[in-house]
N, CA, C and O of each residue as an XYZ file, in Angstrom:
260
protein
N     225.442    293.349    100.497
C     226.021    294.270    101.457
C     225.213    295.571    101.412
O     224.855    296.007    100.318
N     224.894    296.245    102.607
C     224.133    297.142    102.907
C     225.108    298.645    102.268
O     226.338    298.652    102.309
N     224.343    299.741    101.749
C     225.009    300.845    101.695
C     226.034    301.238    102.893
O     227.125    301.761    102.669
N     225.481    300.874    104.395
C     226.339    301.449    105.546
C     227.354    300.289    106.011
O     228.052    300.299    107.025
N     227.254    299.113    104.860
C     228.197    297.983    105.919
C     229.562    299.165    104.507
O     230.543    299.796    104.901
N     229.229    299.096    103.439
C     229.930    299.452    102.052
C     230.702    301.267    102.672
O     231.887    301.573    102.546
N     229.785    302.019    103.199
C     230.214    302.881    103.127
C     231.198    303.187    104.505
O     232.035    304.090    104.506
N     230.940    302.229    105.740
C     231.760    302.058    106.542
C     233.532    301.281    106.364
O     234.599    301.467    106.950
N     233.055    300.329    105.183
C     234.216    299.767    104.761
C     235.667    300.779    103.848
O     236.897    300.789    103.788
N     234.791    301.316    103.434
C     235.668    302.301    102.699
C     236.103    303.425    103.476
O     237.171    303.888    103.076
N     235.415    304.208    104.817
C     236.222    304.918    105.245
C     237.210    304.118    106.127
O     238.388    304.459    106.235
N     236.771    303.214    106.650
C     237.752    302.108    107.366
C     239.254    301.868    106.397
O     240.341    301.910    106.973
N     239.181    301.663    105.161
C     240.128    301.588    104.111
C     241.135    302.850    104.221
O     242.357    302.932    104.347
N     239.957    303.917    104.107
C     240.380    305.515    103.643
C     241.091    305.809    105.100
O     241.864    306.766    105.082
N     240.920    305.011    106.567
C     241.171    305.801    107.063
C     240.779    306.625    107.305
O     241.666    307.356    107.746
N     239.467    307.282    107.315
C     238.736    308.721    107.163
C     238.805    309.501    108.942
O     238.675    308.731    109.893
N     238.959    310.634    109.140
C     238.794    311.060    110.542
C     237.278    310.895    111.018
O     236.659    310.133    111.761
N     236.891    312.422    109.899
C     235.420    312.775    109.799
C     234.351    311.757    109.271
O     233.613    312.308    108.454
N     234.080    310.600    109.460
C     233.247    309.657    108.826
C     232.037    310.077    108.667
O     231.294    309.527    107.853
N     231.641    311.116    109.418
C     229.889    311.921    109.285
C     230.265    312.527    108.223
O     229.264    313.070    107.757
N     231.413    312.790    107.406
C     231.068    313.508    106.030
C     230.948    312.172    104.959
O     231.547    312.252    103.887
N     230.476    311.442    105.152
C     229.959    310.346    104.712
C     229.063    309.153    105.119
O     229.356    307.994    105.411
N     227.857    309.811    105.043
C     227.242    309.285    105.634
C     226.170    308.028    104.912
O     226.830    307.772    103.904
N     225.372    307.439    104.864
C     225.353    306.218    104.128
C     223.701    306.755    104.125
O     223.309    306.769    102.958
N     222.911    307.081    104.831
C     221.521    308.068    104.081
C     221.849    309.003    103.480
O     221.157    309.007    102.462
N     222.661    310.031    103.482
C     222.730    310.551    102.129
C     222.808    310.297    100.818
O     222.355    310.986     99.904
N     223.546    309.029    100.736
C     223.579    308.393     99.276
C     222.183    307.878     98.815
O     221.387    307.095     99.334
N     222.165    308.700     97.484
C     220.941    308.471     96.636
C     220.795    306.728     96.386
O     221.711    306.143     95.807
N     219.588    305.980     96.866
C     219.651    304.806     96.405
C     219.397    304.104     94.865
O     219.373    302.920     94.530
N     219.228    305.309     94.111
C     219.505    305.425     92.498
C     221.071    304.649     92.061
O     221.495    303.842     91.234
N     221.539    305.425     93.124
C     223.203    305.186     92.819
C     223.870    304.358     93.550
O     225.006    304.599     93.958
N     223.271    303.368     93.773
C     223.660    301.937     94.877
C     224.469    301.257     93.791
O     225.196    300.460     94.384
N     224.716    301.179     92.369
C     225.331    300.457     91.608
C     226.557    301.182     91.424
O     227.562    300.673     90.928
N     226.462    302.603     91.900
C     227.794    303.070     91.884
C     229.001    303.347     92.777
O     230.161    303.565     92.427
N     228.314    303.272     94.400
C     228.683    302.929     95.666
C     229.638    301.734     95.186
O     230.861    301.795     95.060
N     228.625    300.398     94.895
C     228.996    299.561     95.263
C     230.572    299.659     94.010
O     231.701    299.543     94.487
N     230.412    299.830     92.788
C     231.730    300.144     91.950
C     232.832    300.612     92.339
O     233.926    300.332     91.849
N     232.625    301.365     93.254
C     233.389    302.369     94.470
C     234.064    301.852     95.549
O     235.236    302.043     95.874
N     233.173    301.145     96.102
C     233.609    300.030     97.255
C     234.415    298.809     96.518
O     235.536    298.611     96.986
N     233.958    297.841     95.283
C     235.111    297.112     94.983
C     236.361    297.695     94.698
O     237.257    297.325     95.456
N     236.682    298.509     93.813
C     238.035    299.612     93.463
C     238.635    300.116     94.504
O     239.703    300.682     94.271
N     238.056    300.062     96.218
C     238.851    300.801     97.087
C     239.315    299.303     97.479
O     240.480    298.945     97.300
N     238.206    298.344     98.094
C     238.543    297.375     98.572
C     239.955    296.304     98.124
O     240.605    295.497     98.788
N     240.023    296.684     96.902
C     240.893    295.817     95.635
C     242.473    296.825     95.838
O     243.510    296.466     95.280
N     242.420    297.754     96.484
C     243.429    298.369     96.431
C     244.479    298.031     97.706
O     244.040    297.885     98.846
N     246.048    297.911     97.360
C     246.643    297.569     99.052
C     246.847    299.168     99.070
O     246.762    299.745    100.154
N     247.066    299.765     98.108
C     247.392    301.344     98.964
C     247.159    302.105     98.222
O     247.435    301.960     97.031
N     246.426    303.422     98.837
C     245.771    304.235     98.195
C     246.607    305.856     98.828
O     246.761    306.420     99.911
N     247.046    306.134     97.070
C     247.776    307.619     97.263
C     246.875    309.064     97.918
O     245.708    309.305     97.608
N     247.604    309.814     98.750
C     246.211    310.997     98.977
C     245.555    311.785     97.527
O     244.654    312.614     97.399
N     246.474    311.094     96.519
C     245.641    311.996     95.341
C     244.333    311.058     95.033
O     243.404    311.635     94.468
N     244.197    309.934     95.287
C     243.110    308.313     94.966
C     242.306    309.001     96.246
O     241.123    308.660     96.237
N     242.457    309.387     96.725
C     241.799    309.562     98.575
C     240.710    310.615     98.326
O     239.544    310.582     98.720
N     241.389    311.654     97.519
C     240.935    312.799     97.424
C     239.974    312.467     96.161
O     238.809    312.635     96.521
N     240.055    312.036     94.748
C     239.246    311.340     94.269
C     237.943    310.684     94.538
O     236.868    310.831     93.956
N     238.341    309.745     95.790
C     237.024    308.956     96.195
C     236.452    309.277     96.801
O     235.417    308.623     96.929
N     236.609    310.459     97.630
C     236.061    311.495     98.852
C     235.183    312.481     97.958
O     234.218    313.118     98.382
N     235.771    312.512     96.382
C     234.998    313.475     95.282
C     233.780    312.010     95.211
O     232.651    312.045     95.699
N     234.076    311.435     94.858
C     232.862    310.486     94.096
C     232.055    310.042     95.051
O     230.936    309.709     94.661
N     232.360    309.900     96.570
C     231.076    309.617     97.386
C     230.291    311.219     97.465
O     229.109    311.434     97.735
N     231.111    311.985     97.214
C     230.285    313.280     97.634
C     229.191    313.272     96.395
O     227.989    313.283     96.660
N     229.518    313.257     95.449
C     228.637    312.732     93.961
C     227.525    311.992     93.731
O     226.771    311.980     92.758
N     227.513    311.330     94.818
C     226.781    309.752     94.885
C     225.182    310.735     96.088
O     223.972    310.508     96.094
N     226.085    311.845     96.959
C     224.642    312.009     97.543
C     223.599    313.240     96.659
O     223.825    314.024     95.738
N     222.128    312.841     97.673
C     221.290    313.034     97.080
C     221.254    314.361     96.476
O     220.308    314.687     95.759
């Protein structure tokens, strides 16, 4: 799975409004093993609290370059 199929899936999950604040070239491709850690843990979830939201919105911001 591509960084942008992964990083589309998760705001799709998240629900996200702003999806350009996540954008899938910004993420360092150093850190493609941590995306993807990111993407199973959201994907695996049926519901995610706004405090988990706010969390994973921290860790993609982390992930760019």
């Amino acid at each position: 799975m591509t960084k942008e199929e992964m990083m589309n899936a998760i705001a799709g999950k998240l629900k996200l409004v702003n999806v350009g604040v996540i954008n899938a070239d910004s993420i360092d491709d150093s850190k493609i093993d941590e995306l993807t850690d990111l993407y199973d843990m959201v994907m695996k979830r049926e519901n995610i609290s706004p405090s988990e939201m706010t969390a994973i919105t921290e860790a993609l911001g982390n992930l760019r370059k």
